[in-house]
C-alpha positions in Angstrom: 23.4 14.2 0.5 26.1 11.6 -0.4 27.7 11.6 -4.0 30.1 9.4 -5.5 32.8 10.3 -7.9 32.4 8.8 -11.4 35.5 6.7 -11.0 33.7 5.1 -7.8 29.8 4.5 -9.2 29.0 1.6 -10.8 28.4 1.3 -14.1 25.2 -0.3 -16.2 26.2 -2.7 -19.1 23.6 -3.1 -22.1 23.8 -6.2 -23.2 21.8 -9.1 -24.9 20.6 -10.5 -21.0 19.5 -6.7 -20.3 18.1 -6.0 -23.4 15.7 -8.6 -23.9 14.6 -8.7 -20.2 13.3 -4.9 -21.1 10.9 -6.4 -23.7 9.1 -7.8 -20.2 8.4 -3.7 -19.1 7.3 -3.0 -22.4 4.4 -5.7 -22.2 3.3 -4.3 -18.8 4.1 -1.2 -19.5 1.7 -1.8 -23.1 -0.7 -3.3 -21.4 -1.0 -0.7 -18.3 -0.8 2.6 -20.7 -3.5 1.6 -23.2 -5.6 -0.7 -20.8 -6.1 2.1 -17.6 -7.1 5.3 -19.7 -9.8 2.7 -21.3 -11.5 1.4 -18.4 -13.6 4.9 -18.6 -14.7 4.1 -22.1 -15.5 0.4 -21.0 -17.7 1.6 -18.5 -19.7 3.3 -21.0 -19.8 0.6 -23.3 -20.9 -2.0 -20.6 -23.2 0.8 -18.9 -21.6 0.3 -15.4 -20.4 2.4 -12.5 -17.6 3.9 -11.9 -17.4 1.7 -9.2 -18.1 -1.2 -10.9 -15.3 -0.4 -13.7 -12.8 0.1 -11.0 -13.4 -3.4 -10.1 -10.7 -4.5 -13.1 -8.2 -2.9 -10.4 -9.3 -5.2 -7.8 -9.3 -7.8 -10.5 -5.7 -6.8 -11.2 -5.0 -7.4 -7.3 -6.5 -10.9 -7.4 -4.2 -11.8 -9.5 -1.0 -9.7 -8.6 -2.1 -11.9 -5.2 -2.1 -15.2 -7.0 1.0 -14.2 -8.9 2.7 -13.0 -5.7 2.0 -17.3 -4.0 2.7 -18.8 -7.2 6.4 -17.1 -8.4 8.9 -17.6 -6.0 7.5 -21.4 -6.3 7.7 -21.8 -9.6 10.9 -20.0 -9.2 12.4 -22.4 -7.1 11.6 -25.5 -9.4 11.6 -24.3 -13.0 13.8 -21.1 -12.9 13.3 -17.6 -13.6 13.2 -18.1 -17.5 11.2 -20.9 -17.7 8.8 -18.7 -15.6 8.9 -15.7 -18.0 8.4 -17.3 -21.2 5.4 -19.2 -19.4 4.2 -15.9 -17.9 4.3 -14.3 -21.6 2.1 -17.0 -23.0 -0.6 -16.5 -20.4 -0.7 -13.1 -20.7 -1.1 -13.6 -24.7 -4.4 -15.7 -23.3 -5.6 -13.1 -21.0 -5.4 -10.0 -23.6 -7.2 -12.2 -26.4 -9.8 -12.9 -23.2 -10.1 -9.0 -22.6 -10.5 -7.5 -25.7 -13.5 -10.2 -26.7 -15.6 -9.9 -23.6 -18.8 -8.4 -24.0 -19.8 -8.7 -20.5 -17.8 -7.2 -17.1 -17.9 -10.5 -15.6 -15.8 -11.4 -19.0 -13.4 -8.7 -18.6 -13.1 -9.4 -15.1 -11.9 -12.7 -15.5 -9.5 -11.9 -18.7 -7.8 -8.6 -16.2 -7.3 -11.6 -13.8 -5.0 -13.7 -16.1 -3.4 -11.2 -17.1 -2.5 -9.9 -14.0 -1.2 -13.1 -13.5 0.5 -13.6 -16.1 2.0 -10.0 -16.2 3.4 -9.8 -12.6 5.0 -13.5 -12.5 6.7 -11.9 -16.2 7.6 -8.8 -14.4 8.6 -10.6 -11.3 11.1 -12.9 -12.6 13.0 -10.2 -15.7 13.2 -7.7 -12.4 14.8 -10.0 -9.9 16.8 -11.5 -12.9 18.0 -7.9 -13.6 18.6 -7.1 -10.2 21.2 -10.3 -9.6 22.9 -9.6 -12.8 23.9 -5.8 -12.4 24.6 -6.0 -8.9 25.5 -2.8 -7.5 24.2 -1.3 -10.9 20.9 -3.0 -10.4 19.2 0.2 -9.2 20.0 2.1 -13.1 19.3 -1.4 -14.3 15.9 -1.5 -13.0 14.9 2.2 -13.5 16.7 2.0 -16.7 13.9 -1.1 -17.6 10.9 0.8 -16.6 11.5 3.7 -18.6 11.5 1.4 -21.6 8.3 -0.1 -20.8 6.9 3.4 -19.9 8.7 5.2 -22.8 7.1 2.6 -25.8 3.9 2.2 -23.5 3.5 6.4 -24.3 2.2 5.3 -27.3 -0.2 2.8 -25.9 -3.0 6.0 -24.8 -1.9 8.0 -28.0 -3.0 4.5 -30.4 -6.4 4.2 -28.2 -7.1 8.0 -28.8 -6.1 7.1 -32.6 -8.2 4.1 -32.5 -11.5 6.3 -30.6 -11.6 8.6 -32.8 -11.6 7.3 -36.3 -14.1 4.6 -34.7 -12.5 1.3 -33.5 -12.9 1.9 -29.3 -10.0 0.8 -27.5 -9.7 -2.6 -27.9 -7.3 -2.9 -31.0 -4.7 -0.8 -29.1 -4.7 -2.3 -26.3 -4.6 -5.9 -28.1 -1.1 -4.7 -29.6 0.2 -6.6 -25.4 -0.5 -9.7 -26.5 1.7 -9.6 -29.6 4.5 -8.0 -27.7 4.2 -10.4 -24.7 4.7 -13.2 -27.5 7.4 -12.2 -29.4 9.3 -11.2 -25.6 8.6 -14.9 -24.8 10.3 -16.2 -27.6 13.4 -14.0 -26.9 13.8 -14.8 -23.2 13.5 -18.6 -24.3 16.6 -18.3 -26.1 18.9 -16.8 -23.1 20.4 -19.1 -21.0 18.7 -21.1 -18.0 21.3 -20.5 -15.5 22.9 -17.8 -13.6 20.4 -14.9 -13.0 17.8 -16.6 -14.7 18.2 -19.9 -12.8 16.4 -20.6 -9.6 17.1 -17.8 -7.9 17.2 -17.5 -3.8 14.1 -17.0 -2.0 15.7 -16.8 1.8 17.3 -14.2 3.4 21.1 -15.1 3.7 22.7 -15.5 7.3 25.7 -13.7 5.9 25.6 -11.1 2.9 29.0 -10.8 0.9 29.4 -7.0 -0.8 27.3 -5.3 1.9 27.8 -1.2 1.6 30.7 -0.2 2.2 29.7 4.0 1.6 26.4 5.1 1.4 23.7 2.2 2.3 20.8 4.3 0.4 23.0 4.3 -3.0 24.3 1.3 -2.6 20.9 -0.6 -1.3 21.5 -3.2 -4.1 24.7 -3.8 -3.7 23.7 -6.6 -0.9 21.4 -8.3 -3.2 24.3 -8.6 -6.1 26.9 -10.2 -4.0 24.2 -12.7 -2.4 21.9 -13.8 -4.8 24.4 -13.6 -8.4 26.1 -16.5 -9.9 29.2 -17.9 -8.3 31.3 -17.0 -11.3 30.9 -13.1 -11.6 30.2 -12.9 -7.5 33.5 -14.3 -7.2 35.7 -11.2 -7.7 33.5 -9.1 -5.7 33.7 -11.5 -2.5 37.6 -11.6 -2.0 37.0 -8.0 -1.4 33.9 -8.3 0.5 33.3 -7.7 4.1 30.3 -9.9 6.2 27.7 -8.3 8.0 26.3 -10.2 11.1 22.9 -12.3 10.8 21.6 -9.8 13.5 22.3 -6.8 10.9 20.0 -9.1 8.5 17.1 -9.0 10.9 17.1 -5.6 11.6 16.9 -4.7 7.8 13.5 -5.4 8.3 12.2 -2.4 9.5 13.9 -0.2 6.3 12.2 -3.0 4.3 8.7 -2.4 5.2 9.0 1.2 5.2 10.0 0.8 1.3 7.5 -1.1 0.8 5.1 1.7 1.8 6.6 3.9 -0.9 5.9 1.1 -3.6 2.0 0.7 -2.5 1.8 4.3 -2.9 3.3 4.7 -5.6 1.5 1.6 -7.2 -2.2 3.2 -6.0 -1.1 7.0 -7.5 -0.3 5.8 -10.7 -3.4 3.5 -11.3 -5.7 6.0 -9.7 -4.3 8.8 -11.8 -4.1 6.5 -15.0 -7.7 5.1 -14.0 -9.5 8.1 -13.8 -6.9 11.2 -15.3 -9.7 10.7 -18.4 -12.7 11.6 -16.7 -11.3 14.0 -14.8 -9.9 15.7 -18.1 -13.5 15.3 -20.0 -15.2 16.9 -17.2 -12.8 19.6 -15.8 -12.4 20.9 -19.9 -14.9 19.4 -21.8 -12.7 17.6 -24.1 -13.8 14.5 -26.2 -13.0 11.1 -25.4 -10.5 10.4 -27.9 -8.6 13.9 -26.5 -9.0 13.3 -22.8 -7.4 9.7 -23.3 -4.7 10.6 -25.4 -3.8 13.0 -22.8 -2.8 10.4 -20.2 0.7 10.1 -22.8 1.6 13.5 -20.5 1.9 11.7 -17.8 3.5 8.7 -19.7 5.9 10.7 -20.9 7.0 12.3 -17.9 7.3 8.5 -16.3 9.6 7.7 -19.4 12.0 11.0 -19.3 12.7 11.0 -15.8 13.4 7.0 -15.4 16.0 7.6 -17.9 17.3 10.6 -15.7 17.3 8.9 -12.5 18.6 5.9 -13.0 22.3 7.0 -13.7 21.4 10.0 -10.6 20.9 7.1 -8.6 24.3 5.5 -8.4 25.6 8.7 -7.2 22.8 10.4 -4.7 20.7 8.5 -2.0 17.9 6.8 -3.6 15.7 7.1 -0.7 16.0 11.3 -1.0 15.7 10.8 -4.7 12.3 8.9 -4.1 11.0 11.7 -1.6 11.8 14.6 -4.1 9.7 12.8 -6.4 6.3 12.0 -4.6 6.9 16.0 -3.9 7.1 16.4 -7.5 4.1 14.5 -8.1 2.3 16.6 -5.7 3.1 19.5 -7.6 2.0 17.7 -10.8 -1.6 17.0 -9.2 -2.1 20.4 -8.4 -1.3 21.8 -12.5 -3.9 19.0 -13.1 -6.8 19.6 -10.4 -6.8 22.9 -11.6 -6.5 23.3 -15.3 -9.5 23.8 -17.3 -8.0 23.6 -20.4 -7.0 20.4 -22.2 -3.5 21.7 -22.7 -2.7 22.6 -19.2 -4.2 19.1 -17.9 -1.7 17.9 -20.4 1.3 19.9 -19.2 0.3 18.8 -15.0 -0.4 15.6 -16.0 3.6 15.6 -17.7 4.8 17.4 -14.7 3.0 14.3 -12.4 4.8 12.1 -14.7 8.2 13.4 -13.2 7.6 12.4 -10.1 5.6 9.2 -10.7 8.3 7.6 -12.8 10.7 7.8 -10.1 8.5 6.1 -7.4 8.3 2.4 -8.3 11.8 1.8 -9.4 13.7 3.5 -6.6 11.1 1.8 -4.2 11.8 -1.4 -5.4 15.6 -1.2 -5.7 15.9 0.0 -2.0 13.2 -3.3 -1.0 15.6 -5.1 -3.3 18.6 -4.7 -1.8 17.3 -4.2 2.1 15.9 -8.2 1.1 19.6 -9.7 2.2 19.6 -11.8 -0.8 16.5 -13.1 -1.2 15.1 -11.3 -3.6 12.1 -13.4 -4.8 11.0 -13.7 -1.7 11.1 -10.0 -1.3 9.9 -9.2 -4.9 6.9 -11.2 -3.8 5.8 -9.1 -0.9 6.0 -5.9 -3.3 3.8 -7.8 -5.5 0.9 -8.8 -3.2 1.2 -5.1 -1.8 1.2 -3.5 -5.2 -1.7 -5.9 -5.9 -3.8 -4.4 -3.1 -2.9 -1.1 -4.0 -4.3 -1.4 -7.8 -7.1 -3.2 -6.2 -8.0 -0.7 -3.7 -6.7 2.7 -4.9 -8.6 2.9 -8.4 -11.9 1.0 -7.1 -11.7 3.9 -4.2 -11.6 6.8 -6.7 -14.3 5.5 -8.7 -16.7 4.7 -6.0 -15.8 8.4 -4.8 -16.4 9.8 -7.9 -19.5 8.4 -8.3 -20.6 10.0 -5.1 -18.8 13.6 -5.4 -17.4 13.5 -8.9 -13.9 13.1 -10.5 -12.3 16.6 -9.6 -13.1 16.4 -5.7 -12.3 12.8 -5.6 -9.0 13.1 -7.1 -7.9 15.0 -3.5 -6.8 11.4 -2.4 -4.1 11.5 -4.9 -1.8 13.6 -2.9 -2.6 12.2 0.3 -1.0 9.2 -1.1 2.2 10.9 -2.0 2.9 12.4 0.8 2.0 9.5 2.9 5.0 8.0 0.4 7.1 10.8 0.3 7.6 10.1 4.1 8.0 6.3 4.5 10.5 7.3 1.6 12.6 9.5 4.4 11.8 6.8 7.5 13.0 3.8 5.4 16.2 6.1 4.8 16.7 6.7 8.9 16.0 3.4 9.4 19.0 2.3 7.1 21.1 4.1 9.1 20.1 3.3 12.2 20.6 -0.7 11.6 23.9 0.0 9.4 25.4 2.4 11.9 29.1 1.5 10.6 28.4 3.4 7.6 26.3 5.9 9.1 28.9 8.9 8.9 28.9 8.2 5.6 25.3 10.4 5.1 
């Protein structure tokens, strides 16, 4: 396993541009945390399937989809902030949509918009991170999720609040649209250029600041040196060695195996955060508003380990990093499949967390910086495949619930992660196999 020394690793600088992007992965991360442990209570209130309430994941793909066609578009013309302040108004619209409708159809169509909405936010903050830390980007992005995921904790614990002293879910989970506003109005004030410009959107025939040590740590070093403005890429290219157009093209087998590890890691989390409630209620008999609340475990766990990772990351090979974690996550499933006590489902659904908060930004750092520069472009395939993972994944556990109930269901969970836990190890061979100057290196 390759290491750097601290004097080598690149470090990740908190300031105003980083800061506010993070309010974008506290709106998702809001919206996801208090939204997902509801749909279980909205089925009950609309008196529909499991199935059928697993359709707001397939709703959530539709528009992850749209989102996905739409971005690196409206990229190209109006910029990446221009793009995230729109994307924060729309979803504003789409929460005020879901926690009004009375009817699935209703809810339906308001998941839609704000899957819209919420990706083409998340979408243009991540890639605008990613270009502005360069070879940091990786603790950048990780660093970003863990603040969505560490203030979204309290998105189940205010649902449980609001459940049990009477007030269902929907006040808690209408908290998104008031953070997506106020983010809005911050990003609108940085400026319009640079990392939150236009972006690029195709792969570069030659890639300044390619890895020079260990192509799984420094994945996003590429995307840095490519994509950021000419004024701070400026320094790093008088140093920077090119790597051939053929070298670009053969990335693309690493690429699509990380992109494996982000669908699964996409469908784990929203099956788990889906359907961890009923699982919970009918494994221990706990009430609603303690089965929901319990979903924070796994929240949590998502929160403590970004903020552990992230630094890891810039000195051991993210790719081994991400295949620890879906193992860890296995681990975690198997506390929770088998606990019949509230408190133990809480403690497997924490240890899950540990390896679920890893998965996603890892996976999209290494898709990141295999992309050769163009990291909208590349930001956009993870999005249409993260879209038909939350589309398929928690529809599939419902429907198979409803047939054979929530514990024996739940075995998809870690077929998943180790399906991702080993695209996590191919995509890391394949690296080396296309960068074979800096193979010796591992």
């Amino acid at each position: 396993m390759t290491t750097r020394t601290a004097a080598d690793a690149p470090r990740l600088h908190r300031d105003r541009f980083t800061l506010t992007l993070y309010g974008s992965f506290v709106t998702w991360g809001w919206l996801l945390y208090s939204f997902n442990p509801s749909v279980p209570l909205l089925a009950r209130e609309l008196d529909v399937s499991h199935a059928q309430a697993g359709l707001h994941g397939t709703a959530m793909a539709v528009g992850a989809v749209v989102a996905a066609a739409l971005t690196p578009r409206a990229v190209r013309r109006f910029g990446r902030r221009a793009v995230a302040v729109g994307a924060g108004a729309v979803v504003a619209v789409g929460t005020a949509l879901l926690t009004t409708g009375t009817l699935l159809a209703l809810t339906l169509a308001a998941v839609v918009v704000l899957a819209v909405g919420g990706n083409m936010l998340i979408s243009a903050s991540q890639t605008g991170l990613a270009d502005h830390h360069g070879r940091a980007a990786s603790a950048a992005v990780t660093e970003a999720n863990g603040v969505g995921s560490g203030l979204g904790l309290l998105g189940p614990l205010a649902v449980g609040a609001c459940v049990a002293i009477g007030w269902g879910w929907r006040p808690a989970v209408a908290v998104t649209g008031v953070i997506a506003l106020v983010t809005a109005l911050l990003i609108r004030r940085l400026p319009a250029d640079g990392a939150l410009g236009r972006g690029r959107t195709a792969p570069a025939a030659v890639v300044t600041g390619a890895p020079a040590t260990d192509p799984d740590a420094d994945a996003v070093a590429a995307t840095a040196a490519a994509a950021a403005p000419a004024a701070d890429a400026a320094p790093a290219a008088d140093a920077a060695r090119a790597v051939p157009a053929a070298a670009t093209q053969r990335a693309v087998h690493a690429s699509r195996w990380f992109l494996v590890t982000i669908v699964a890691a996409i469908a784990i989390e929203n099956a788990t955060t889906y359907w961890a409630t009923d699982l919970v209620r009918e494994r221990t008999g706990a009430g609603a508003g303690i089965a929901t609340a319990t979903t924070a475990g796994l929240v949590a766990g998502m929160t403590l380990i970004r903020f552990v990772v992230g630094p890891l990351s810039l000195r051991v090979s993210p790719a081994r990093l991400l295949a620890g974690a879906f193992g860890v996550a296995v681990a975690g499933w198997a506390v929770l499949w088998t606990a019949t006590s509230a408190s133990v489902a809480l403690a497997g659904l924490f240890l899950a967390g540990l390896g679920y908060g890893a998965h996603y930004p890892l996976g999209i750092s290494l898709l990141l910086g295999a992309s050769a520069g163009a990291t909208d472009s590349a930001q956009a395939r993870a999005t249409v495949a993260g879209g038909l993972a939350i589309g398929i994944a928690p529809f599939l556990l419902g429907a198979l619930a409803d047939a054979v109930g929530s514990h024996t269901a739940f075995v998809i969970v870690p077929v998943i992660a180790v399906a991702g836990g080993v695209a996590a190890l191919a995509g890391a061979r394949a690296w080396r196999r296309e960068r074979p100057a800096v193979a010796a290196a591992l």
